[in-house]
Steps between C-alpha positions, in 0.01 A plus 500: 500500500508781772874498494537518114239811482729628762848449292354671185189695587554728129586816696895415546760596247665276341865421575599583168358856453575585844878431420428694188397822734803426671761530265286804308499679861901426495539637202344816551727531821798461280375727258454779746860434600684520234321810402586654877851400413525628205392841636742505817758448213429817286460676822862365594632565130375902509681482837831371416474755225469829720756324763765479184410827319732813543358832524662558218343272271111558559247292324404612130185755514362249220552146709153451684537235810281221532278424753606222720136415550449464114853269467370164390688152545715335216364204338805302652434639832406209755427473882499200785219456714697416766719745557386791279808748681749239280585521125680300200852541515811384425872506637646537157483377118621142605215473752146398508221710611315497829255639704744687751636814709835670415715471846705838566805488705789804591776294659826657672806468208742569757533154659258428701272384257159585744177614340435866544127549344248262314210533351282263241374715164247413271691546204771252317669852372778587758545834334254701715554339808951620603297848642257316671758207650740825627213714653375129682865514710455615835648837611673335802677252267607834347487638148706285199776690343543244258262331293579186243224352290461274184356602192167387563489879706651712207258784395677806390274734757608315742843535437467928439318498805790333698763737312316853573458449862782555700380237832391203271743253556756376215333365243645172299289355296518219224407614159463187351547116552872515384568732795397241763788296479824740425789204493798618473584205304256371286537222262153397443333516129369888455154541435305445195323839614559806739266735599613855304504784786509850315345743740770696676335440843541160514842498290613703767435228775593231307847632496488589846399174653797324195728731640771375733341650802190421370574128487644463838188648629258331317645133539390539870112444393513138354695459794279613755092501337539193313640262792214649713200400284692171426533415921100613505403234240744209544616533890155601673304302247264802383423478117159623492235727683272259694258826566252669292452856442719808485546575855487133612798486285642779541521399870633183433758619300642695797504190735680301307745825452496511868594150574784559237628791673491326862681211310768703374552729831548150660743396264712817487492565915638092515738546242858436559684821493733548206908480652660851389822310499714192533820394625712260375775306670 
């Protein structure tokens, strides 16, 4: 009798609404999340906004900003528990979501194929993050003077920016999908629909990067990026972050860029040399 007065003595809460007060208290942590979030991202929105506007083009007297503290979260707007740094997102259309990091890379083009800066953002949009990815590269590796990017990067800014100042590096940068792949020869069905560029700014470097320099130079980045992502994922085996957090991750995204780089220095001091000739007898 002692023990059963001892296993339920009325003052203990039963398992049921103490589960309850659980998942409420998880809730309100998510809550207060996504609301931080959604914050940080107004605050990073006005940012962007002053980084990208000209002196030239003030804001109207009329336009009142918004608070960041008084930006509220999106109905669709979700967050995980365990690693509240991560967010939903996607590689492209054909893909499935995820909770996940966006992996940046600036790898040589000229051959040797060896990572020069990386970083992990919290964003799936690429199109903030070529500035970033340039200004992450190490003065003693030495400045680029040539920079070659998808379309995923394109914002027209971006692309004045690069244009007006005379020690950013050449800029070529795909407008659109259809400028990834510039075949000489191409026999495959055309597209039910293309994306319609009409802004002069970005006609402009679409016909600079379909020019006949332009192609030369930009076939070197699915040739040099693309193979380096695909070694990371299918030669040293690493397909997803095994860390949690934004710095955990971000650090683990530089080992593993690290133990690329040592992988390819091995392979290129080892290599055979290339014979500048041949005899024939």
């Amino acid at each position: 009798m002692a023990d059963e007065a001892d296993e339920d003595d009325g003052q203990r809460i039963p398992e049921q609404i103490a589960r309850r007060e659980e998942l409420r208290a998880k809730i309100q942590e998510a809550k207060a999340a996504i609301e931080q979030q959604a914050r940080e991202k107004e605050q990073r929105r006005q940012d962007r906004e002053d980084h990208d506007r000209d002196d030239e083009d003030p804001p109207k007297p009329s336009t009142k900003r918004k608070n960041p503290n008084d930006a509220k979260p999106e109905d669709r707007n979700q967050i995980n528990l365990i690693d509240p740094d991560s967010h939903l997102m996607r590689k492209s259309r054909r893909d499935g979501w995820q909770q996940a990091y966006n992996a940046q890379a600036v790898v040589d083009a000229d051959g040797s194929q060896l990572i020069l800066a990386s970083y992990v953002a919290d964003s799936s949009a690429d199109n903030w993050e070529l500035e970033p990815a340039l200004e992450t590269v190490s003065p003693e590796v030495g400045a680029p003077t040539t920079v070659l990017a998808d379309a995923g990067y394109v914002r027209k800014k971006l692309i004045m920016r690069f244009d007006s100042d005379p020690e950013a590096p050449e800029l070529y940068l795909a407008i659109t999908g259809d400028d990834h792949d510039l075949r000489r020869y191409d026999y495959r069905p055309p597209k039910k629909k293309t994306k319609v560029v009409k802004d002069p700014v970005l006609i402009a470097m679409r016909e600079k990067v379909r020019s006949n320099e332009g192609r030369k130079i930009y076939q070197k980045r699915k040739q040099s990026v693309e193979p380096v992502f695909g070694i990371i994922k299918s030669v040293l085996g690493f397909d997803q972050f095994l860390r949690r957090g934004f710095n955990a991750v971000n650090a683990e995204w530089n080992l593993v860029c690290t133990a690329y780089n040592l992988k390819r220095m091995w392979r290129i001091a080892t290599a055979d040399p290339v014979p500048t000739g041949c005899a024939g007898g």
